[in-house]
C-alpha positions in Angstrom: 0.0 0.0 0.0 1.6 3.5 -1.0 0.7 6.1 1.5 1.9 9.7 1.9 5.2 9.7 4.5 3.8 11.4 7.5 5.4 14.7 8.5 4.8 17.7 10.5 6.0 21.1 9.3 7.2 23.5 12.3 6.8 27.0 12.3 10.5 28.3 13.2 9.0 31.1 15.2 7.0 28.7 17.5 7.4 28.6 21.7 8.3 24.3 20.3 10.9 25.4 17.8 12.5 27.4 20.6 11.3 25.7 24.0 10.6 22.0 22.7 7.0 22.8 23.6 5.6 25.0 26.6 5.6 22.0 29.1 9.2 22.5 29.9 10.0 24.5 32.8 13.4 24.0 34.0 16.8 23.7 31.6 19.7 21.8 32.5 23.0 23.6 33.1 26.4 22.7 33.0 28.1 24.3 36.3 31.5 23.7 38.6 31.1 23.6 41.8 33.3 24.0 44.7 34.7 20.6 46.0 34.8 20.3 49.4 38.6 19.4 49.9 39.4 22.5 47.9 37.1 24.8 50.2 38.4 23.0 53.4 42.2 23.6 52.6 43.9 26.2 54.3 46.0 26.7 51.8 43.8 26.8 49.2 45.1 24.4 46.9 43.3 23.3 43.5 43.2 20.0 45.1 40.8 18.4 42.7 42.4 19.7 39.9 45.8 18.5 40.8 44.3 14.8 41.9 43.2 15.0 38.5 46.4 14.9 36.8 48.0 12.8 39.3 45.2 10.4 38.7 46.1 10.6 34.4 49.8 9.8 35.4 51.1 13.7 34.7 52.5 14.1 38.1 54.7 17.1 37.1 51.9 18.9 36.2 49.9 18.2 39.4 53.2 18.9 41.4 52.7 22.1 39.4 49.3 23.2 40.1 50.2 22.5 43.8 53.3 24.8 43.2 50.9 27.9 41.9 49.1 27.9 46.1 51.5 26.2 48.3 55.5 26.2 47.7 55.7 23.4 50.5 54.2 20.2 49.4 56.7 17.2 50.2 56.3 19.0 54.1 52.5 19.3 53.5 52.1 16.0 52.6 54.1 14.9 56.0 52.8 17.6 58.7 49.3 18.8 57.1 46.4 17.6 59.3 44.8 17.5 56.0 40.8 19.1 57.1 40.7 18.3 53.2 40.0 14.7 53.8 37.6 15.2 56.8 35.5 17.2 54.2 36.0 14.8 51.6 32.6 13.4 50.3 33.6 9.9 49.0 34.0 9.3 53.5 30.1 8.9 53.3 30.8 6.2 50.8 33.7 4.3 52.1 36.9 6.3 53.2 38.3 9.5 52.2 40.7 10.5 49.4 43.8 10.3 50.7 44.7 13.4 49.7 48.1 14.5 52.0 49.7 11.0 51.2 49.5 11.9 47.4 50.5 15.4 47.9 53.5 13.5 50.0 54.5 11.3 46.5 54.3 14.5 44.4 56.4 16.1 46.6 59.3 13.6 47.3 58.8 13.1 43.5 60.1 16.5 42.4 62.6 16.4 45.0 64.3 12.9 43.7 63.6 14.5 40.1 65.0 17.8 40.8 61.8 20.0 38.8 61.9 23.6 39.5 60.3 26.4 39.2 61.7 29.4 36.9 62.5 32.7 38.7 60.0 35.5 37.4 60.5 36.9 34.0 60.4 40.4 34.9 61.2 42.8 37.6 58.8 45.3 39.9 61.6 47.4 41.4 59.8 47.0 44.7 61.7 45.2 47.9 60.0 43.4 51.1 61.2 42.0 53.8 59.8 39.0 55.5 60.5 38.5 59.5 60.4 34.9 60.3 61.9 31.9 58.3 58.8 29.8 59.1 55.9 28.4 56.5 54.0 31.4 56.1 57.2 33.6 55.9 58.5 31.1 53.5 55.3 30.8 51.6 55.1 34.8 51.3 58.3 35.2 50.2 57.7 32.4 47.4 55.0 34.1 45.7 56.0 37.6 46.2 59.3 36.8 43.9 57.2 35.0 41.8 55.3 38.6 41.4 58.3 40.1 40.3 59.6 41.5 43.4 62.9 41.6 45.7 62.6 39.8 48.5 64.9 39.3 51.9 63.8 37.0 54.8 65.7 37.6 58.0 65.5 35.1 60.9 67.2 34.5 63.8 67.8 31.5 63.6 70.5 29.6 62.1 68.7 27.6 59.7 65.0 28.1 58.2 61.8 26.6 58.6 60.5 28.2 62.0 58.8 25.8 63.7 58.6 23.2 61.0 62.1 22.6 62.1 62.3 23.4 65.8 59.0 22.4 66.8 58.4 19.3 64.9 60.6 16.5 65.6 62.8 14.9 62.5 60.9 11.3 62.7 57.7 14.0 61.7 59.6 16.0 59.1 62.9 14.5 57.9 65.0 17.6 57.6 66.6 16.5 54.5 62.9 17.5 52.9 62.7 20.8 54.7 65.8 21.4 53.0 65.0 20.7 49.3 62.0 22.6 49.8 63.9 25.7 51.1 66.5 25.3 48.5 63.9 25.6 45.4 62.4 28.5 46.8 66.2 30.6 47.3 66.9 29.3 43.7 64.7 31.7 42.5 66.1 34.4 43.9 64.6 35.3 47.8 66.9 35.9 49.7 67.9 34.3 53.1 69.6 36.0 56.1 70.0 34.2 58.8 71.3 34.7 62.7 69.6 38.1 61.7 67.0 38.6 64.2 64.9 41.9 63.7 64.7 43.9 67.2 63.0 46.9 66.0 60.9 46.5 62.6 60.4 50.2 61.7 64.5 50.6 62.0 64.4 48.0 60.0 62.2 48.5 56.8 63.7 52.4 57.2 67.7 51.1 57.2 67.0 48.7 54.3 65.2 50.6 52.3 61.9 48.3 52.0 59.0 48.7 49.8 56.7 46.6 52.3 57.0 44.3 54.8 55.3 40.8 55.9 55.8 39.5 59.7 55.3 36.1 60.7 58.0 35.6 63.7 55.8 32.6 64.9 55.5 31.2 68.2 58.7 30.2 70.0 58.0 30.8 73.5 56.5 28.0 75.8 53.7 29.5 78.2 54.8 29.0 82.1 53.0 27.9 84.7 53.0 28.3 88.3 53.7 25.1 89.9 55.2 24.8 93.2 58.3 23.3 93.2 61.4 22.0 95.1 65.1 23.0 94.7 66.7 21.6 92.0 63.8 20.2 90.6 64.7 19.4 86.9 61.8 21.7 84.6 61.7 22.8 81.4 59.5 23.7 78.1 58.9 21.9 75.2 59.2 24.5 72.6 63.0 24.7 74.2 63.0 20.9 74.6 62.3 20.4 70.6 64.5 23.4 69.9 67.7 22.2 71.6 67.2 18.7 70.6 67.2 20.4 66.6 70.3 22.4 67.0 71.9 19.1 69.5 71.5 17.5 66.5 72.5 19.9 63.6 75.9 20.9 65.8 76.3 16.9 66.7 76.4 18.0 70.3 74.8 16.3 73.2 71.0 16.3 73.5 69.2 17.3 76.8 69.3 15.2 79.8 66.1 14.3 81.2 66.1 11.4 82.8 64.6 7.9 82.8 61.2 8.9 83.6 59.7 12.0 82.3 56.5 13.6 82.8 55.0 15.7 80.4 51.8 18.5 81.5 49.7 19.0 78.8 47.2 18.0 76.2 48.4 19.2 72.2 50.2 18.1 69.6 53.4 19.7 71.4 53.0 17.8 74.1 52.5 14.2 72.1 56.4 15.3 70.7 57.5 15.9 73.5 56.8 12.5 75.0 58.1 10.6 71.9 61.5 12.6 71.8 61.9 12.1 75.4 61.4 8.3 74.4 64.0 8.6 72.0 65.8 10.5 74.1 66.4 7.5 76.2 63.7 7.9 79.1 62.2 4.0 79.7 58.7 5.9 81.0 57.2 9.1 79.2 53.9 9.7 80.8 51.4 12.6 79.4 49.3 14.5 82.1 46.3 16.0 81.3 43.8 17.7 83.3 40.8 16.8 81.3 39.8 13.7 79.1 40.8 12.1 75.6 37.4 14.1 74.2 38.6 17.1 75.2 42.4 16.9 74.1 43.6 19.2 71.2 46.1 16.7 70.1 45.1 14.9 66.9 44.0 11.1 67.0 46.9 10.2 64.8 49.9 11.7 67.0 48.0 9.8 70.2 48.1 6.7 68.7 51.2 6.3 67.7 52.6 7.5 70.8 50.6 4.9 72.1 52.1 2.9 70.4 55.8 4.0 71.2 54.5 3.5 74.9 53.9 6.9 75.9 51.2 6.5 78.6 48.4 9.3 79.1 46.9 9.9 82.6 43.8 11.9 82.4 41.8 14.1 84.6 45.0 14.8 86.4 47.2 17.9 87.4 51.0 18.6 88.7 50.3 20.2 92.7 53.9 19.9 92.7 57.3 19.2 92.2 60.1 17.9 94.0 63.4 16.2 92.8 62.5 12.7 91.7 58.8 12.9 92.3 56.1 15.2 92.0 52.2 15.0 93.3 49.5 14.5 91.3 45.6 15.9 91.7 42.9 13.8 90.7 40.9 16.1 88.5 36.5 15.7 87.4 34.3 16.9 85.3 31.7 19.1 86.7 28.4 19.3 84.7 30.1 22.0 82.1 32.7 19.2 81.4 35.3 22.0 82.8 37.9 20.2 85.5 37.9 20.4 89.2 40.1 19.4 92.1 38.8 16.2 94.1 41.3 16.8 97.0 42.7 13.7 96.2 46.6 12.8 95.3 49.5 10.9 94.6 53.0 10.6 94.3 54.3 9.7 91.1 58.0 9.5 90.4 59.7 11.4 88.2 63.1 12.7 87.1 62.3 16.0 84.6 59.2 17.6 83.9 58.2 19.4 80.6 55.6 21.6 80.3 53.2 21.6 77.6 50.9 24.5 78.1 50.9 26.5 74.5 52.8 29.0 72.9 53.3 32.8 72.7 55.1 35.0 70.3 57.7 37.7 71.3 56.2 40.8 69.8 58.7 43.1 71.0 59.7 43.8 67.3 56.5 45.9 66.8 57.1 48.5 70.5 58.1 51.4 67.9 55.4 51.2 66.0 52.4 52.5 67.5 49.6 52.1 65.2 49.8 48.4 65.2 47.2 46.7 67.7 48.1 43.7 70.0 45.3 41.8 71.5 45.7 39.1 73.8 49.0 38.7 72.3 48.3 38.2 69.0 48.3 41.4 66.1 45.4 42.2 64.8 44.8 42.6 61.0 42.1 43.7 58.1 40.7 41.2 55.5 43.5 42.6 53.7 46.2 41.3 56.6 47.5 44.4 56.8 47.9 45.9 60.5 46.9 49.2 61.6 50.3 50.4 60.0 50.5 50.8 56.3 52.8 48.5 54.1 52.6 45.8 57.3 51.3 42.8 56.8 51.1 39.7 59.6 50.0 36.2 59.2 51.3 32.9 60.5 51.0 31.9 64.3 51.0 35.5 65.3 47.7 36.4 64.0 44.2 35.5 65.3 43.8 31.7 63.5 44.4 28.3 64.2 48.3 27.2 64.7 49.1 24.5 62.0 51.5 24.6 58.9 49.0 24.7 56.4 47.1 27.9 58.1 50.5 29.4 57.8 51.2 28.6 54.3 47.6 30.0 53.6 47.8 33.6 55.1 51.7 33.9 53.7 50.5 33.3 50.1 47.2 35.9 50.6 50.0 38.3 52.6 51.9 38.2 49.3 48.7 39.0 47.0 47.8 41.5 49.2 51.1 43.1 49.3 51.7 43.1 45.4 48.5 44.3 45.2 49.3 47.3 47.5 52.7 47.7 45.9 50.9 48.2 42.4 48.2 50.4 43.6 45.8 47.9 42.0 44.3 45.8 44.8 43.6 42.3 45.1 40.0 40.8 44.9 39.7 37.6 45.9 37.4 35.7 43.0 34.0 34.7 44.1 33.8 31.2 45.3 31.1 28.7 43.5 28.7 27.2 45.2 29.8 23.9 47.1 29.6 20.7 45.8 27.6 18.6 48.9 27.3 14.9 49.0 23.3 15.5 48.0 24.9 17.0 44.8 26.1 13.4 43.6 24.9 10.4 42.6 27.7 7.5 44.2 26.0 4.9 42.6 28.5 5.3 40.0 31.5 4.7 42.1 32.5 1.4 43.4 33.5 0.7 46.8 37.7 1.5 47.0 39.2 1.2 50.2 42.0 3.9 50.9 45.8 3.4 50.4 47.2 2.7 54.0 50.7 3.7 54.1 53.1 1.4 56.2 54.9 2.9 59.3 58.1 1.9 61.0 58.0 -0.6 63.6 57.0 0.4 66.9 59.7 -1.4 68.2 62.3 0.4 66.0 60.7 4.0 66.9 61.9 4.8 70.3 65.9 4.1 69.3 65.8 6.5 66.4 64.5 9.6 64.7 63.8 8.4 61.6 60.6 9.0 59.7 58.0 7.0 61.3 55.3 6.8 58.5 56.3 5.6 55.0 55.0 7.1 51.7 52.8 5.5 48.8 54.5 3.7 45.6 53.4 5.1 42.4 50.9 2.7 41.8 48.9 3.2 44.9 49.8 6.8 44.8 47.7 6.6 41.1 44.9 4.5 42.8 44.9 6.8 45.6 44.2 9.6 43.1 41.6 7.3 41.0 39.5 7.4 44.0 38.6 11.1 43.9 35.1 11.6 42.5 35.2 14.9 41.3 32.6 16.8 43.2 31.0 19.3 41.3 33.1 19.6 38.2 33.1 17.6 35.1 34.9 15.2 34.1 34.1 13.2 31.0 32.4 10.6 31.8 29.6 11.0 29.4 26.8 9.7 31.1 24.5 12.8 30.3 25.4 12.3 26.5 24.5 8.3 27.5 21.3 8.6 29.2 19.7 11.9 27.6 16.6 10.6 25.7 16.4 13.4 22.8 20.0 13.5 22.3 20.1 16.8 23.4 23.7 16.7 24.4 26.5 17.8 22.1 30.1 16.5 23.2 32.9 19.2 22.2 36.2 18.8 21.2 37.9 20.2 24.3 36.0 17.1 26.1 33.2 19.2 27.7 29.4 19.2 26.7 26.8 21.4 25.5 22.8 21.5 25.8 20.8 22.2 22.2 18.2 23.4 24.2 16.2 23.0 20.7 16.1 19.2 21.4 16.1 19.0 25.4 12.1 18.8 26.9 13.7 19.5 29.9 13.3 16.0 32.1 16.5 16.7 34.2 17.7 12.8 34.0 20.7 14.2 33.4 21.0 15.6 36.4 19.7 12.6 38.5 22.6 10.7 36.5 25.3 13.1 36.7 27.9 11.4 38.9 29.8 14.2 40.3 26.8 17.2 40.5 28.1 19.2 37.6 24.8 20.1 35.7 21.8 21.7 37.7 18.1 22.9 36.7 17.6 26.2 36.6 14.0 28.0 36.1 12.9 28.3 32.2 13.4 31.3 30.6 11.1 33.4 28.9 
């Protein structure tokens, strides 16, 4: 039977030439998102855009991206408590990326293969000095040359790396790292004077002649307590302990003595290293006081458990009444119903040859008397949004400022110091971009991501620990450094997976040469599958238009 093909003729002008018909009310939209890890890093590292071509095998050029936010990663990837990976998404599937032990394999990579980065191409004619030697010193000073401009860092201490080296033991940060690390960033061209402490910072952007300055002495001084104590009882800090112990071991001189067994009052991360050095220090018992409970200490979970595992033993709920040689008397400390600590009246003796307090850290401002328009509060400088203090061409960041104490804080405020300074420099001021909307778990659909257990990475025996300072937890091989990265699922930003181009049932989506995708909102009915299939939250519905 010959019949007439069907066909319908459109009129081009029509709401279904243009809208695909007036029941469509929403249109898909390709977006990027903020991922989580990169809104949680303090450093504010492209992290998903590194994994990404860590993940593809181009480690040089993730090492790279790294490089553009944070000049430290071989040290990150050891010392970072990485918040990126307790805001990772793929934990409310199975376990978090491990994002620092990558980081770690990128940065030991470009160490053993020597990359660099090139010195700038082009000079401002503007000169800053940098006060302190520590990560956010060491971080502003990196991206300030990289601007284009002089830059001296004075310290006074012998070597750099602030705290990073005389407050976190070797077995934590093998200073052959800190080295490297150091050495790229004086190769192109900041300059390091050392034994060159700054007493009086207006004398001393005036003598040499500065542009600008950024301060970030950090916090070298241990916090005192008043405990009642006994002639020659044997007590020290320990920020000095960690400090002398550095230089005992830089000068090959003889470490401190402490004893046999050592008590240590406190409940951070300073006091954890001070336990395990007085471990490998030689002491048979290195016991941890602390006046509250486990829930309440600052010290991270990791740090406890492996000095737990080195032996270290904690006493909670307890507090030094006081000290004589040999011994010292312990109060038993509880709870009251606002969790804070109170005495019970009770005690005991507990013996003890040194004692090391653990109580925080302070920063010697005294740098800053001259200057009067620069506000201290509860010994910390206060600065704008811009981190400038009250004094113009001074910038602060680092342990010194009002933030939380860690490396990768430090790195973070000394690489927005230095955008803030070449901005001031240049008259032209820096905006920070807008940040996208985050990418949240409800955003993805995990169906499309198989169960992959993290990369554990292997630690030196416990055994073995407490007889030496070397590095206690391994790194990753390449090939679970690559699975590592494989894991990452890409919140919010697409990746190619081409499961909108698969599942869209009016073939509505174009695939580009570049690898992205395109709507032809000509074809699309709007039915959002796309969305609901989208693996990593990268398209969302917005309202019709018109």
């Amino acid at each position: 039977m010959n019949e007439k093909p069907f066909a319908i003729t459109l009129d081009v002008g029509s709401s279904l030439a243009n809208h695909t018909g007036s029941w469509r009310t929403e249109r898909p939209l390709y977006v990027d998102r903020m991922p989580p890890c990169n809104h949680a890093c303090p450093a504010g590292e492209n992290i998903q855009k590194w994994l990404y071509l860590a993940e593809g095998g181009d480690y040089e050029g993730a090492w790279r991206m790294i490089m553009q936010d944070n000049p430290l990663p071989a040290v990150m990837g050891r010392v970072c408590y990485h918040p990126c990976q307790t805001a990772c998404n793929r934990a409310q599937v199975d376990e978090a990326v491990g994002i620092n032990s990558i980081e770690r394999f990128l940065g030991d990579l470009a160490i053993e293969k020597g990359w660099s980065i090139e010195p700038p191409d082009h000079e401002s004619g503007k000169h800053v000095l940098v006060v302190g030697a520590g990560p956010s010193g060491l971080s502003a000073a990196y991206h300030l040359r990289r601007a284009g401009h002089a830059v001296t860092v004075r310290d006074g201490a012998p070597m750099a790396g602030g705290m990073m080296r005389f407050g976190i033991p070797a077995y934590r940060l093998p200073r052959t790292v800190l080295d490297a690390e150091v050495a790229r960033i004086a190769a192109i061209g900041v300059r390091f004077e050392f034994d060159a402490k700054v007493d009086d910072l207006e004398r001393a952007i005036a003598d040499g002649g500065f542009d600008a300055a950024f301060v970030a002495v950090g916090a070298h001084l241990g916090k005192r307590a008043h405990i009642p104590a006994g002639e020659a009882s044997r007590i020290l800090d320990a920020v000095s302990l960690l400090h002398d112990v550095e230089l005992a071991d830089e000068a090959h001189t003889t470490t401190p003595m402490l004893g046999r067994r050592v008590v240590v009052y406190g409940g951070g991360n300073t006091a954890i290293d001070a336990a395990r050095t007085a471990k490998r220090l030689g002491a048979s018992d290195a016991i941890i006081v602390y006046r509250r409970t486990r829930d309440h200490m600052p010290a991270h979970d990791s740090e406890v458990r492996e000095a737990q595992e080195e032996g270290v033993q904690l006493r909670w709920l307890s507090t030094i009444a006081h000290v004589e040689p040999g011994s010292m008397r312990i109060e038993k400390m509880a709870l009251d119903e606002s969790g804070f600590p109170q005495p019970t009246g009770e005690f005991e003796e507990l013996e003890a040859d040194s004692l090391v307090l653990a109580l925080g850290q302070e920063t010697d401002l005294s740098l800053l008397d001259a200057i009067a328009d620069i506000t201290v509060d509860d010994g910390v400088v206060q600065v704008d949004e811009r981190m400038m203090t009250g004094h113009a061409g001074v910038f602060a960041g680092g342990d010194m400022v009002p933030a939380e104490r860690t490396v990768t804080v430090a790195v973070g405020h000394g690489k927005q110091a230095a955008r803030n300074i070449d901005g001031w420099l240049r008259a032209e001021p820096f905006v920070h971009p807008p940040v996208p909307e985050l990418a949240g778990f409800d955003k993805l659909n995990t169906w499309y991501y198989a169960d992959a257990p993290h990369q554990v990475r292997a630690k030196l025996e416990a055994a073995r620990r407490t007889s030496t300072f070397d590095e206690v937890v391994h790194g990753l091989d390449e090939q679970s450094a690559q699975f590592e990265a494989r894991r990452c699922m890409s919140c919010g930003n697409c990746f190619g997976c081409d499961n909108c181009f698969g599942v869209c049932p009016d073939n509505a989506v174009i695939k580009l040469a570049d690898g992205k995708y395109e709507f032809d909102y000509d074809f699309c009915k709007g039915c959002g599958m796309c969305v609901q299939e989208c693996p990593c939250g990268s398209i969302t519905m917005i309202p019709e238009e018109g």
